[in-house]
N, C-alpha and C positions, 0 to 999 in steps of 0.2 A: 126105914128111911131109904126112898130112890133118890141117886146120884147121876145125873146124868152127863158126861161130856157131847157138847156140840159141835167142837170142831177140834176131836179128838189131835187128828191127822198134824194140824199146827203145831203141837208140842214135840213130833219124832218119838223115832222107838225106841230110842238109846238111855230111857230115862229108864226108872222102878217106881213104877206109880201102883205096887202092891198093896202099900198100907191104907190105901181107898176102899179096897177090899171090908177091912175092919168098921168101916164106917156106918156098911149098910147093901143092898144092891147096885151094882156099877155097869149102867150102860154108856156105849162109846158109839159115838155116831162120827163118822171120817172129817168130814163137812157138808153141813148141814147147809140149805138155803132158805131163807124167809118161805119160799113159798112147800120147800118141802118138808116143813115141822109138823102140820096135821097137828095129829093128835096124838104125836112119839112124846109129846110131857105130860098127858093127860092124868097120868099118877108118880110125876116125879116132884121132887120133895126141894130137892137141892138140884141146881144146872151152874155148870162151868163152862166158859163161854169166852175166845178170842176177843173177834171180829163180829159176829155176828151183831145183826141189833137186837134188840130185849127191848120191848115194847105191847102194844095191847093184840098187833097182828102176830106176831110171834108166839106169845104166850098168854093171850085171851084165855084160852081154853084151859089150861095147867094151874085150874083151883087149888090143888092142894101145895105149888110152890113154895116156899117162904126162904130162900134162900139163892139169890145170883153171884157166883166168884166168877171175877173176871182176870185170867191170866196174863193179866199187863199192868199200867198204871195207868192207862188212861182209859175215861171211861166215857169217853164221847159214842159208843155204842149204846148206851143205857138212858129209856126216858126215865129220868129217875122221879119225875111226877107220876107216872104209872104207876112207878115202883111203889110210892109212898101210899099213892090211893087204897093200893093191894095190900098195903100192909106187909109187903115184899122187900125184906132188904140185902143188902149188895156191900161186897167187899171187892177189895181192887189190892195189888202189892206196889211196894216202892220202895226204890232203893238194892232190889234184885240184883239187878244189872249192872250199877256201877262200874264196876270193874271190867268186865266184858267189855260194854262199849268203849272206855275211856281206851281200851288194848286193840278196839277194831278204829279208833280213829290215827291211832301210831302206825299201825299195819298200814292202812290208808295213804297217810301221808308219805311213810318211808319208799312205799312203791311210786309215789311220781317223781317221791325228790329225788330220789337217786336212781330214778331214770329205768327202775328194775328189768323189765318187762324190754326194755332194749338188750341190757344186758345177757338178760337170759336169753333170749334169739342170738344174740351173737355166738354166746359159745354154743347152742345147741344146733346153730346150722352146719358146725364144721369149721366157720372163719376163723375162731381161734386156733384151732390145728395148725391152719395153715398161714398162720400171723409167726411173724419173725422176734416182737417185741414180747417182752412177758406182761406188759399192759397195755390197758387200749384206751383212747380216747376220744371215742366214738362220741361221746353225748357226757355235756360239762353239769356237774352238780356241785351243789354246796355244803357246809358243814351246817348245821340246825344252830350251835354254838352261837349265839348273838346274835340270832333271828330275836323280830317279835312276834309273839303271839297272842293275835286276837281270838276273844271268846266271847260268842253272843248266847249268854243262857248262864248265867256262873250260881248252876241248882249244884247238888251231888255230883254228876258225872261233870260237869264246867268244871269245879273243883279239883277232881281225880286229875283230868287232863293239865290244866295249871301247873297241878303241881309236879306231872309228869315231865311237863315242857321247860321247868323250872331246872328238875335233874340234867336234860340234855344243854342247858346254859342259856335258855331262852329268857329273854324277860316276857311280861304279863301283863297283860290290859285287857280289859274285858267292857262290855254293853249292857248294863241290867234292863231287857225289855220293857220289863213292868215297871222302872224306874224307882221302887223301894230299897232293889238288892244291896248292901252295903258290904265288901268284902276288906275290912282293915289291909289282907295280907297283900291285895293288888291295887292297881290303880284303876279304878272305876273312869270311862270318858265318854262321851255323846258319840252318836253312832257316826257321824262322818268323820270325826278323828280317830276310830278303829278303823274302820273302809281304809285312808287315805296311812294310817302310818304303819299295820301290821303286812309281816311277809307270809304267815299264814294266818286263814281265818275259820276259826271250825264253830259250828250252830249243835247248841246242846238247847235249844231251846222248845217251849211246848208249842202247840200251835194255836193260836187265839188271834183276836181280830187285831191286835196290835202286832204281830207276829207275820201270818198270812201275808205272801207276794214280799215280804219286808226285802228278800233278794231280790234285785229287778235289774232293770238295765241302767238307771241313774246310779245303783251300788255298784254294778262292776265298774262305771267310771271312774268313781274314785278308788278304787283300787289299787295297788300296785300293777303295774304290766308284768312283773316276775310273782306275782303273790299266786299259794295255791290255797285252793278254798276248800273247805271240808262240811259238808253236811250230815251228822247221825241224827238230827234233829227230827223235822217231819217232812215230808215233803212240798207241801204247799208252802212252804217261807220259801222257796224261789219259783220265779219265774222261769218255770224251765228253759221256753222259746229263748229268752232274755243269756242264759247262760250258755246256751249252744251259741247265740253270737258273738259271746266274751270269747267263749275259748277257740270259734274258728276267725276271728279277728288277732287273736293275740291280744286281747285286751287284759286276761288275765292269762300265768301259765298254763292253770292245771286247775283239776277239780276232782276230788271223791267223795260221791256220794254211795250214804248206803239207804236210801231211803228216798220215794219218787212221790207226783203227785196220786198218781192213780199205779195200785200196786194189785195185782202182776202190773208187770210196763207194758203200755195201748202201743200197738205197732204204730200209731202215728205222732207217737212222741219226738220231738223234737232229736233229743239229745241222739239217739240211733244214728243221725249223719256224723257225730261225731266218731270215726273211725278210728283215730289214732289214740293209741293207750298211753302215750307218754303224756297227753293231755287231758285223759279222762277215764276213771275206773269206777265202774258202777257195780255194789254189790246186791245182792237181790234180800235186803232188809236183815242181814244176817249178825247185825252187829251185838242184840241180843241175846244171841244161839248159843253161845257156848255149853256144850254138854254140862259143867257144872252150875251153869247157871241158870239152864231150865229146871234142871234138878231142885236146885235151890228155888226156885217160883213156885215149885210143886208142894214140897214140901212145907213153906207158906201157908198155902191154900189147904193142903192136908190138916196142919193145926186150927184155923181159920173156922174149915167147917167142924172140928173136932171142939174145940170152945164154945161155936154156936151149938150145937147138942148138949153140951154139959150144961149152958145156961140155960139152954130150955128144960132141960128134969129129962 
């Protein structure tokens, strides 16, 4: 059995991906391009696979495949009509993450609300040395305590954060995109009564044609003018253009996102003019990463293709 990783390089080194060893042969390609697979699957059995796409140009030639894991939950990488014609199936994980993100959307938040990134230049220029008072009142923040919090996405991690927002004394309102979502523990409301009544609004949501641009510049309007927005979602549900003029208008406070439309970020992305960090913090899609949490995807994937072998004899 050949195992191949394709975009090895995405998972980091800090993990123990030894027990792949056990499985069979184990090739590791850094990152891989559509155009530079050739014929590196031409006798691999099993491929693990990001970002890349998995399709007939990619993997035409790699007859003997019967197995695609793809190291995320989403599997818009995958023609999975290809797949089926091939007799090629595909595993995906879910639920991984939870945790991590719902921890990288608090980290997020707490660094605008409370101004962090001011603060910490304050003391680290020196000015507190030389400050007479033993506080400063550089830059006004508030308590979370009897914020609302809006939630557009209320899957697993909407959930986690709820109930996270719940502990700091926030109440709860959420959007269910797909309009099915019924959550007893919150109060479910249409999307222009979240826009217009929460003080933060974080998108845990997938990306689909009801989703896509859903952020725009008609949603910053209704906004609060003090609300901060939060995106772990995906990056196409906003209008980026759209949100670099909310936040250089002051139409809204603040913004953090960990996740853009085009990732790495295109030098001529909008949001770059935004300079000032007490109005915007862009993380580079890290919300995932936590060393235990990649560990945990792994080890998924490890059982994954270990059950597919047992089933097959």
């Amino acid at each position: 059995m050949k195992i191949a990783f394709l975009d090895y390089k995405s998972l980091g080194e800090d993990i123990d991906l030894s027990e792949f060893s056990g499985l069979g042969e184990v090739v590791k390609y850094n990152l891989l391009t559509a155009e530079e697979v050739g014929g590196k699957l031409d006798d691999a059995d099993i491929v693990i696979v990001n970002k890349l796409e998995i399709n007939e140009k990619t993997i035409g030639r790699a007859q003997k495949l019967k197995l695609v894991c793809v190291t995320a939950t989403g599997t818009n990488n995958l023609d999975k009509e290809y797949l089926a014609s091939r007799g090629i199936e595909w595993r995906n994980v879910a639920g991984y993450s939870t945790d991590c993100v719902a921890q990288h959307t608090f980290a997020l938040l707490f660094y605008l609300l409370e101004k962090l990134n001011y603060y910490d230049n304050y003391v680290k220029s020196g000015q507190y040395i030389a400050d007479k008072l033993f506080t400063h009142f550089g830059e006004s923040f508030h308590e979370l305590a009897g914020k609302t919090w809006g939630i557009i996405g209320m899957g697993e991690i909407g959930k986690r954060v709820a109930g996270i927002a719940e502990a700091f004394g926030c109440g709860v309102i959420y959007y269910s995109t797909s309009g099915k979502n019924n959550q007893q523990e919150y109060k479910r409301v249409e999307f222009h009564e979240l826009l217009a009544s929460s003080d933060i609004i974080s998108v845990h949501a997938p990306l689909n044609s009801r989703t896509e641009k859903l952020i725009n510049k008609e949603a910053f309007l209704k906004m609060k003018r003090s609300a901060i927005f939060i995106n772990v979602g995906r990056g196409p549900i906003v209008v980026e253009e759209d949100l670099a003029w909310a936040l250089e208008t002051g139409e809204i406070a603040a913004a953090g996102l960990d996740v853009l439309v085009k990732e790495p970020m295109d030098s001529e992305n909008p949001l770059l003019k935004v300079r000032d960090s007490r109005k915007l913090l862009i993380t580079p899609h890290i919300a995932w990463a936590g060393a235990e949490t990649r560990q945990r995807l792994m080890d998924i994937i490890e059982r994954q293709i270990r059950g597919f072998i047992s089933e097959r004899g």
